[in-house]
DSSP file (Angstrom, degrees, kcal/mol; ACC not computed):
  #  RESIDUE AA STRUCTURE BP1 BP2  ACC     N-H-->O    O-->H-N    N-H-->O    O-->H-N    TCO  KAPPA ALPHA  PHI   PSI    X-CA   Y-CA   Z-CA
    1    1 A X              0   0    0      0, 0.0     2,-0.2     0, 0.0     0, 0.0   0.000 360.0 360.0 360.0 131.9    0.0    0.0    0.0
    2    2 A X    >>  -     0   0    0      1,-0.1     3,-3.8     2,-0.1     4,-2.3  -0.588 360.0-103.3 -85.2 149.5    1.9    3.6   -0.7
    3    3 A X  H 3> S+     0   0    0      1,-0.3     4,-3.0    -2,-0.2    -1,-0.1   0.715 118.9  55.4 -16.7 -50.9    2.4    5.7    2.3
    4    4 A X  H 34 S+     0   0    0      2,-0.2    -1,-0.3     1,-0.2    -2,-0.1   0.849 100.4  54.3 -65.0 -21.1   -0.3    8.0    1.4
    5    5 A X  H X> S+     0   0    0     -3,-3.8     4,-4.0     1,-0.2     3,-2.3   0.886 111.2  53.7 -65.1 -48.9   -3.1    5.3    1.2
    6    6 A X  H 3X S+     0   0    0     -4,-2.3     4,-1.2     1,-0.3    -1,-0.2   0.753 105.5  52.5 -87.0  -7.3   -1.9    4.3    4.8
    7    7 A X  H 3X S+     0   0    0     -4,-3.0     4,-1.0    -5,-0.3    -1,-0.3   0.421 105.6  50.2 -69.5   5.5   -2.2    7.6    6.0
    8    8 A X  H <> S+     0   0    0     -3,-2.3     4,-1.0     2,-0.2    -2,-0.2   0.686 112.0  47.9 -97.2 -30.7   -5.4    8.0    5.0
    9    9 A X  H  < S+     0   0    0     -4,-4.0    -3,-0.1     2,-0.2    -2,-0.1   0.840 107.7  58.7  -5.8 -84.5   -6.4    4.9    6.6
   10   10 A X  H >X S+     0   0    0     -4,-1.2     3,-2.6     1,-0.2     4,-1.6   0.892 106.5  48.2  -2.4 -93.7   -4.6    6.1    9.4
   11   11 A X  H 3X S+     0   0    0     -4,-1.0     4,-1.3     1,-0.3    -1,-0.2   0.648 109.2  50.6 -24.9 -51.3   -6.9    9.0    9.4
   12   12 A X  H 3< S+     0   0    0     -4,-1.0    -1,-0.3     1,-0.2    -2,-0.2   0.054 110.5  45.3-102.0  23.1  -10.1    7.3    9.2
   13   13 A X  H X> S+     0   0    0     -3,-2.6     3,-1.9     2,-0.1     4,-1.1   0.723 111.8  49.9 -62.8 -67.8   -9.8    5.0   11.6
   14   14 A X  H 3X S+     0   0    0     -4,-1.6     4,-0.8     1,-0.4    -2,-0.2   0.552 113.6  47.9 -40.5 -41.9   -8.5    7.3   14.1
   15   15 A X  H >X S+     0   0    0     -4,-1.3     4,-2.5     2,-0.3     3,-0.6   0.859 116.2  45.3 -90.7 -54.9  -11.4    9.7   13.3
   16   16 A X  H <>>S+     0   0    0     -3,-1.9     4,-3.5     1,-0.3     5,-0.5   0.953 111.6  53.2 -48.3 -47.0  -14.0    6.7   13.6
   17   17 A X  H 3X5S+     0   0    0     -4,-1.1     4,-2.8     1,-0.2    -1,-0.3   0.826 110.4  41.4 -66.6  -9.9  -12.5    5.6   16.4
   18   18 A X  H <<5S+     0   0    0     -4,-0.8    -1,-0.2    -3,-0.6    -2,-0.2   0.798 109.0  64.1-132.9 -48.1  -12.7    8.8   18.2
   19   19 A X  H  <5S+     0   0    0     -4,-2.5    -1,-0.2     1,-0.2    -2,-0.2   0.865 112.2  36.5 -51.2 -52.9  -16.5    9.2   16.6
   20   20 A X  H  <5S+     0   0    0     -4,-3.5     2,-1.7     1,-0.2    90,-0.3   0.952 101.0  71.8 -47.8 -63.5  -17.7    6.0   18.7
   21   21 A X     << +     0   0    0     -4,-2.8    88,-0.2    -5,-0.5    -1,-0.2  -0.446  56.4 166.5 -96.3 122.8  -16.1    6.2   21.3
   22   22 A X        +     0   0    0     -2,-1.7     2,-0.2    86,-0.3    -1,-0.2   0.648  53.9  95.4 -82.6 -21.5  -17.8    9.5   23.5
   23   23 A X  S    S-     0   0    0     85,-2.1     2,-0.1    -3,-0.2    -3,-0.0  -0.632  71.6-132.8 -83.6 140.9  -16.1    8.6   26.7
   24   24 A X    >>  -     0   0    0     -2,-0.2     4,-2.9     1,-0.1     3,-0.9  -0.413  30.5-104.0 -96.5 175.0  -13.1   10.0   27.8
   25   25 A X  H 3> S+     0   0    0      1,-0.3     4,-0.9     2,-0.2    -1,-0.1   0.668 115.8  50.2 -68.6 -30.6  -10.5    8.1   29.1
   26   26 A X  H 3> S+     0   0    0      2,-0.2     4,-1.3     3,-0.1    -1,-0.3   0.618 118.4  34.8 -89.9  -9.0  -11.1    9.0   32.8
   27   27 A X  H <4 S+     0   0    0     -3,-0.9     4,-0.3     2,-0.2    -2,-0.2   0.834 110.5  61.8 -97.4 -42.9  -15.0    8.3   33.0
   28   28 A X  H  X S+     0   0    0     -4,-2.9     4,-1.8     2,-0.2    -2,-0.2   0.890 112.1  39.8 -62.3 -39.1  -14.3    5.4   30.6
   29   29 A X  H  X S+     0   0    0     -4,-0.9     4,-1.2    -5,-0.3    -2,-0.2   0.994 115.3  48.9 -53.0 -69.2  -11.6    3.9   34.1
   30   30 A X  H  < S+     0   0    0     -4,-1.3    -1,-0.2     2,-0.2    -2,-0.2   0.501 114.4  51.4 -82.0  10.8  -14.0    4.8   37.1
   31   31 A X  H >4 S+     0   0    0     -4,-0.3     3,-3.1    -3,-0.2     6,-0.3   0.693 107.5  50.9 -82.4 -67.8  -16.8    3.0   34.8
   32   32 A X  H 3< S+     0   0    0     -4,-1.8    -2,-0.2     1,-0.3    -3,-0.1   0.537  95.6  64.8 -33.5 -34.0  -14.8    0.3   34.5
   33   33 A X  T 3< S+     0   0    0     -4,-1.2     2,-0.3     4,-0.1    -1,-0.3   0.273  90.3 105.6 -92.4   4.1  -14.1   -0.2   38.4
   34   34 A X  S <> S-     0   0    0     -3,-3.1     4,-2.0     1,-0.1     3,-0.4  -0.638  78.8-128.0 -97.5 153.9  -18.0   -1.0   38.8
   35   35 A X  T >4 S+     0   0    0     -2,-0.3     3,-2.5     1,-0.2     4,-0.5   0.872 111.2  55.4 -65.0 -81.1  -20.0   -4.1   39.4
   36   36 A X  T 34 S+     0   0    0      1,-0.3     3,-0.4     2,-0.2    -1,-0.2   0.610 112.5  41.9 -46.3 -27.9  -22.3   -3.2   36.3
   37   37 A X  T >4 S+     0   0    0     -3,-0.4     3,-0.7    -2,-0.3    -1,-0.3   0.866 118.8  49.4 -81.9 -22.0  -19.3   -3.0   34.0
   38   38 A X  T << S+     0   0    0     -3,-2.5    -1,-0.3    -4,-2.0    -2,-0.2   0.439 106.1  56.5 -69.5 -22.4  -18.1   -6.0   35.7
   39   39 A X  T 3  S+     0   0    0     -4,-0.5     2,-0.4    -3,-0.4    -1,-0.3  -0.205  97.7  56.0-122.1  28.4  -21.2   -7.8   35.4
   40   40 A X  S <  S+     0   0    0     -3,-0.7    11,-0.5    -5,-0.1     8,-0.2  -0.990  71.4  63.9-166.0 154.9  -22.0   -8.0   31.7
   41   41 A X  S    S-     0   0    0     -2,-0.4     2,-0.4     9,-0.1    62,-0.0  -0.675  86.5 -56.0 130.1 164.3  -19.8   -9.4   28.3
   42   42 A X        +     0   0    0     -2,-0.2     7,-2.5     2,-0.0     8,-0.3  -0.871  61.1 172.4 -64.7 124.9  -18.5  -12.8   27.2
   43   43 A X  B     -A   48   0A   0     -2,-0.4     5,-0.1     5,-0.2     4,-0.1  -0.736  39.8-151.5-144.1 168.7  -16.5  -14.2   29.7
   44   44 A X  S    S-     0   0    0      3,-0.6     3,-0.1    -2,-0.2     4,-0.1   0.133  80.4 -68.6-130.2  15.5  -15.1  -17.5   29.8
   45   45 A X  S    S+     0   0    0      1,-0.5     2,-0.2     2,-0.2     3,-0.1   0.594 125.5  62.8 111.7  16.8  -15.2  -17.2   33.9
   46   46 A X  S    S-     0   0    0      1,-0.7    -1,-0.5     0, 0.0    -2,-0.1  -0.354 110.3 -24.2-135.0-151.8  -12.5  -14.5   34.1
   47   47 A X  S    S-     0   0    0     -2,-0.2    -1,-0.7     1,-0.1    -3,-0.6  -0.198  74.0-123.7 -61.1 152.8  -12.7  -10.6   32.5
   48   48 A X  B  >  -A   43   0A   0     -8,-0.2     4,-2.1    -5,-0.1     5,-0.3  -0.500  16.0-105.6 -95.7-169.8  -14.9  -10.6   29.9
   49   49 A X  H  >>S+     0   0    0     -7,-2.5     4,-2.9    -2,-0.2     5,-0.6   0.977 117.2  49.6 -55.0 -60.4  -14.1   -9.4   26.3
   50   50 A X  H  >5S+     0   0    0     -8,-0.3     4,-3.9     1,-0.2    -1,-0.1   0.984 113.4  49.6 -45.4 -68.3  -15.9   -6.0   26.4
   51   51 A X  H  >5S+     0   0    0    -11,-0.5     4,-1.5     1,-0.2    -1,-0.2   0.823 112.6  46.0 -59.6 -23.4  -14.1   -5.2   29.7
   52   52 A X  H >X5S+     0   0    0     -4,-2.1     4,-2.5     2,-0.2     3,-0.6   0.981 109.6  55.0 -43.8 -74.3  -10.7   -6.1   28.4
   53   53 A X  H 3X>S+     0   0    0     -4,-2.9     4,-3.7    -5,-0.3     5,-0.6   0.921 101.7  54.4 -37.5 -44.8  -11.3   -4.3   25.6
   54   54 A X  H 3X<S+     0   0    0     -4,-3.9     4,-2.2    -5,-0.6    -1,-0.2   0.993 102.4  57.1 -68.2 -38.3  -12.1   -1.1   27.6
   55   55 A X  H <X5S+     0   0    0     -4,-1.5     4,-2.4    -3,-0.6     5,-0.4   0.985 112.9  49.1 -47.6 -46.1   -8.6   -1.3   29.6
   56   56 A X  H >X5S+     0   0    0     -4,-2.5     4,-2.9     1,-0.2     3,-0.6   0.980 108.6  44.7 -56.7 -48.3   -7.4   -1.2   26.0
   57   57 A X  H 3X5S+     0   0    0     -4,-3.7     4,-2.3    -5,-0.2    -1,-0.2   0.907 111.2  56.4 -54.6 -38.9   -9.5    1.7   24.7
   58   58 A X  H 3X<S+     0   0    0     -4,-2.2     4,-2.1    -5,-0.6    -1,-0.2   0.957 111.3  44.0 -59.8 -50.5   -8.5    3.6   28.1
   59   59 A X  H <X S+     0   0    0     -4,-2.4     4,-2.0    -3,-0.6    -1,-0.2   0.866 117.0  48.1 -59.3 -39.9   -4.5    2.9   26.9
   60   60 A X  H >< S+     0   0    0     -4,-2.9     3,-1.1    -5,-0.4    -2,-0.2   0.985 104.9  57.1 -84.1 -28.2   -5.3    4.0   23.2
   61   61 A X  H 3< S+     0   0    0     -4,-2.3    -1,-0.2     1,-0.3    -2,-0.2   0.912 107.4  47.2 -26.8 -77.0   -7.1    7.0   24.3
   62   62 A X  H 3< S+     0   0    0     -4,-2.1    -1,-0.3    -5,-0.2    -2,-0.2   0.649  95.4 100.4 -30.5 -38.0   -4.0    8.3   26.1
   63   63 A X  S << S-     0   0    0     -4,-2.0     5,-0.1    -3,-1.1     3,-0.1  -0.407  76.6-114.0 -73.8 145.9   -1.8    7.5   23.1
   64   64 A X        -     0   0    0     -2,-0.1     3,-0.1     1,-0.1     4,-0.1  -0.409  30.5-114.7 -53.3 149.8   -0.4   10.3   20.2
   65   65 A X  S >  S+     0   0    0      2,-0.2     3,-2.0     1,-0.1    -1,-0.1   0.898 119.1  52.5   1.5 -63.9   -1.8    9.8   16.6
   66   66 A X  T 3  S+     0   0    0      1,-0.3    -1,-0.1    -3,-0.1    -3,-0.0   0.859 100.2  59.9 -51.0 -47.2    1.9    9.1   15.8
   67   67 A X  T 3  S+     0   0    0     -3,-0.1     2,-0.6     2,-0.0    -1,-0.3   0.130  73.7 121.5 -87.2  12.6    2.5    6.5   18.4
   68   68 A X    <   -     0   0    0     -3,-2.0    -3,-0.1    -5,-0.1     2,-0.1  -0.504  47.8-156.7 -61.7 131.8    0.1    4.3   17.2
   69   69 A X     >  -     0   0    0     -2,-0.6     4,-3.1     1,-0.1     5,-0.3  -0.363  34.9-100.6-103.1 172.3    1.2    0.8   16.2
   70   70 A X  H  > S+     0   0    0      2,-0.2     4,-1.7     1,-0.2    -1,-0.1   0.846 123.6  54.9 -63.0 -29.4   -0.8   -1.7   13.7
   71   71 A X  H  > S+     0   0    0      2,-0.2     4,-4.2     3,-0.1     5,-0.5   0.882 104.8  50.3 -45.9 -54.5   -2.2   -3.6   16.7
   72   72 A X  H  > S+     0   0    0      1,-0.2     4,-1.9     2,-0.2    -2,-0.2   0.987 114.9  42.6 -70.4 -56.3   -3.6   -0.4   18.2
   73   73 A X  H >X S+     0   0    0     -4,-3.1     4,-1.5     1,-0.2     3,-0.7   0.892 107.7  61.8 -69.2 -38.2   -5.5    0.6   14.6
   74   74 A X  H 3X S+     0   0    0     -4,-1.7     4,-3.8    -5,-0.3    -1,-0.2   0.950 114.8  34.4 -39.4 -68.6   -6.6   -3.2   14.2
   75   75 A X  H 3X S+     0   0    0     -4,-4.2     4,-0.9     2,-0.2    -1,-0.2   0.753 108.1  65.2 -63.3 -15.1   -8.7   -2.5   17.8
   76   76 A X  H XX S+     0   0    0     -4,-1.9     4,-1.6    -3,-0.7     3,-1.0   0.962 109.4  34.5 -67.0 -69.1   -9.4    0.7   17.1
   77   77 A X  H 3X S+     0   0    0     -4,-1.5     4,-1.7     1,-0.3     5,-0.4   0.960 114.0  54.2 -66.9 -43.2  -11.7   -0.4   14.0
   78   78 A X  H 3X S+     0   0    0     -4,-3.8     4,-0.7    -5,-0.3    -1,-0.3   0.914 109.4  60.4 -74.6 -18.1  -12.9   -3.8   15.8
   79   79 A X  H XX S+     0   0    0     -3,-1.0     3,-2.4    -4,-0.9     4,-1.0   0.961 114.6  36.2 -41.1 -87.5  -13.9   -0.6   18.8
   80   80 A X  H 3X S+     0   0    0     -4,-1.6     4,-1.6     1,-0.3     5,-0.2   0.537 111.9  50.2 -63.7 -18.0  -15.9    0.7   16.2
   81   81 A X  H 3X S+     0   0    0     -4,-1.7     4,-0.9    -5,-0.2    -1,-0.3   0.610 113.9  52.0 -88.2   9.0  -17.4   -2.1   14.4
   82   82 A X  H XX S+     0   0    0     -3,-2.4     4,-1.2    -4,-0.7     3,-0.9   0.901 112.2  46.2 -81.0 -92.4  -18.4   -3.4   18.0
   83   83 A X  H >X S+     0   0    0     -4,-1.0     4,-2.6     1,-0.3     3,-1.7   0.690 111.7  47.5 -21.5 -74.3  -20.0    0.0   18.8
   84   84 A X  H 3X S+     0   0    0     -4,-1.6     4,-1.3     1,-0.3    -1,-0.3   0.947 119.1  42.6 -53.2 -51.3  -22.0    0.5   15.4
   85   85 A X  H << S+     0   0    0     -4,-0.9    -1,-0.3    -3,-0.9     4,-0.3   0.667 110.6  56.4 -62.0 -14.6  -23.4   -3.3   15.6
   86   86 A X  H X< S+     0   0    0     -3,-1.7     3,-3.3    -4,-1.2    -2,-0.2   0.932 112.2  39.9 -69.2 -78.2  -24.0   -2.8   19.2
   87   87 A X  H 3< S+     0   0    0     -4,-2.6     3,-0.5     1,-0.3    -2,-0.2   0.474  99.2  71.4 -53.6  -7.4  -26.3    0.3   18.5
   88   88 A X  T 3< S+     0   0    0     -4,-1.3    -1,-0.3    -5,-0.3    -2,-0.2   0.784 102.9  46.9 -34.1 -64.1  -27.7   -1.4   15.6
   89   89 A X  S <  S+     0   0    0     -3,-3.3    -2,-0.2    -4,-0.3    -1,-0.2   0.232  74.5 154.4 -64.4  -3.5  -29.5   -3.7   18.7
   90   90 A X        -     0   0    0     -3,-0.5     2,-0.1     1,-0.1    -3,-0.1  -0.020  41.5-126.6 -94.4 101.9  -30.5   -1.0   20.6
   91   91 A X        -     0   0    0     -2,-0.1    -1,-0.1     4,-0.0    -2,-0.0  -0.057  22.0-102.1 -43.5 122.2  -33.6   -2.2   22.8
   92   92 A X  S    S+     0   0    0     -2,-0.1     2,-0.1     1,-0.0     0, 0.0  -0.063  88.8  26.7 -30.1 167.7  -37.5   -0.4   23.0
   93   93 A X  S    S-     0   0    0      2,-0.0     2,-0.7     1,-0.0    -1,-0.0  -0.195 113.7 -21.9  96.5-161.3  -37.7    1.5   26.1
   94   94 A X        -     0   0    0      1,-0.1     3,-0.5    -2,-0.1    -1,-0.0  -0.853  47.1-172.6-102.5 119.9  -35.4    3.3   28.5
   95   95 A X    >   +     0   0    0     -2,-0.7     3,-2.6     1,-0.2     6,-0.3   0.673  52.3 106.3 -90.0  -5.1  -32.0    1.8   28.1
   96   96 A X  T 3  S+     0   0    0      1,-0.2    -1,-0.2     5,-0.1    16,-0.0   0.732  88.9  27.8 -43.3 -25.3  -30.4    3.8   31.2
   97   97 A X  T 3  S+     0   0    0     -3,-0.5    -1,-0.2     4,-0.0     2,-0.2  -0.207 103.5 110.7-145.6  52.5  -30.1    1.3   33.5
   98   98 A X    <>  -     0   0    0     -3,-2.6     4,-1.6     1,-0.1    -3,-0.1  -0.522  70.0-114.1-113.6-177.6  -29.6   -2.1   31.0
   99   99 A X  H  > S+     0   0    0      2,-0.2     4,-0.9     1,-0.2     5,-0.2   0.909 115.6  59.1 -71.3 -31.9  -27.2   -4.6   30.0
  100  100 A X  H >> S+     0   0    0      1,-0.2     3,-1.6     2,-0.2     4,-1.6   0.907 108.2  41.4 -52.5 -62.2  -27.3   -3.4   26.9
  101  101 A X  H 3> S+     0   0    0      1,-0.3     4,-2.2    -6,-0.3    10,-0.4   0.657 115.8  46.4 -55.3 -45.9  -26.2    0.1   27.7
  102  102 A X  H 3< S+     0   0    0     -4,-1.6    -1,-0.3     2,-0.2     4,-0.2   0.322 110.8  53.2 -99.6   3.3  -23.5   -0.8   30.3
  103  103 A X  H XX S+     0   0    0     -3,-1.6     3,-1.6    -4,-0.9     4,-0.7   0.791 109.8  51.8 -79.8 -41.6  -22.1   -3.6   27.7
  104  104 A X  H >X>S+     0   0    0     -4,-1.6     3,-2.1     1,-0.3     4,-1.3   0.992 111.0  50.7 -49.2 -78.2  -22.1   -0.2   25.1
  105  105 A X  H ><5S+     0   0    0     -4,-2.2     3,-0.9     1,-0.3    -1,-0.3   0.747  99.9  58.4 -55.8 -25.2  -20.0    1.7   28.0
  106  106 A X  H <45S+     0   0    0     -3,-1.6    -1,-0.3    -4,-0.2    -2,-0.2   0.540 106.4  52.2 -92.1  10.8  -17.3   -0.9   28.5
  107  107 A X  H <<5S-     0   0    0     -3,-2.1    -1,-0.2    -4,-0.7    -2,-0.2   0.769 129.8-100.1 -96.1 -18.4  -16.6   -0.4   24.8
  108  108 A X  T <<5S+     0   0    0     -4,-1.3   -85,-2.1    -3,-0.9     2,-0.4   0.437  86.9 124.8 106.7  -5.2  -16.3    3.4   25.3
  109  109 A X      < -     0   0    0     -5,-1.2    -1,-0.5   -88,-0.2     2,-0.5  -0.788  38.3-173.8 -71.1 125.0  -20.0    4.1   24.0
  110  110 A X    >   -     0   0    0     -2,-0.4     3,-0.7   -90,-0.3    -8,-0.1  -0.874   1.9-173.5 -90.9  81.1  -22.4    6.0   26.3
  111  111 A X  T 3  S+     0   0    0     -2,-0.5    -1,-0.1   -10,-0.4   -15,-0.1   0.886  84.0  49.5 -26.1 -49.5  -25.7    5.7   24.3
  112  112 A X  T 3         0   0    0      1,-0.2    -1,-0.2   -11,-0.1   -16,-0.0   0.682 360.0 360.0 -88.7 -23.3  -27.5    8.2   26.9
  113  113 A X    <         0   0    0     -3,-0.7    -1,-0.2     0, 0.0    -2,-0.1   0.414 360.0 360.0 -47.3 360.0  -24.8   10.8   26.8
């Protein structure tokens, strides 16, 4: 791919990811440190995926543009295609205080924000 193509990539991940996820890196932590974020994901009896993933999102958040590695844009986009297919689901009603919603937040989504 020439350089420019993969900075444009770049870009539009970065810019996707950034569009999904609404939480900032410190609300996106003290969610994490609750039983609801704790309580909801695929798990195989240990962390689940969603909450893993949010330690990550917390790390890439923190990170430059620059310093971003191929790993980091790889998760970045699986962030966002998690997010969009997530809201995609989005149950009738008041989601404020569902699984749905607090799986959506360990991903770096707040629906209700």
């Amino acid at each position: 791919m020439a350089p420019e193509r993969r900075g444009a990539d770049r870009d539009g991940t970065v810019e996707a990811f950034h569009d999904a996820v609404n939480m900032t890196a410190g609300r996106l932590d003290e969610w994490l440190a609750t039983d609801e974020s704790k309580s909801v994901g695929q798990s195989d009896g240990g962390e689940s995926v969603g909450h893993a993933s949010g330690r990550r999102i917390v790390e890439l958040l923190h990170t430059k543009k620059a310093d971003l590695t191929d790993d980091d844009l790889a998760h970045m986009r699986k962030v966002v295609g998690y997010v969009h297919r997530h809201v995609g689901q989005r149950p009738d009603g008041d989601v404020t205080e569902t699984r749905w919603r607090y799986s959506l937040m360990n991903w770096g989504h707040d629906h209700v924000k």
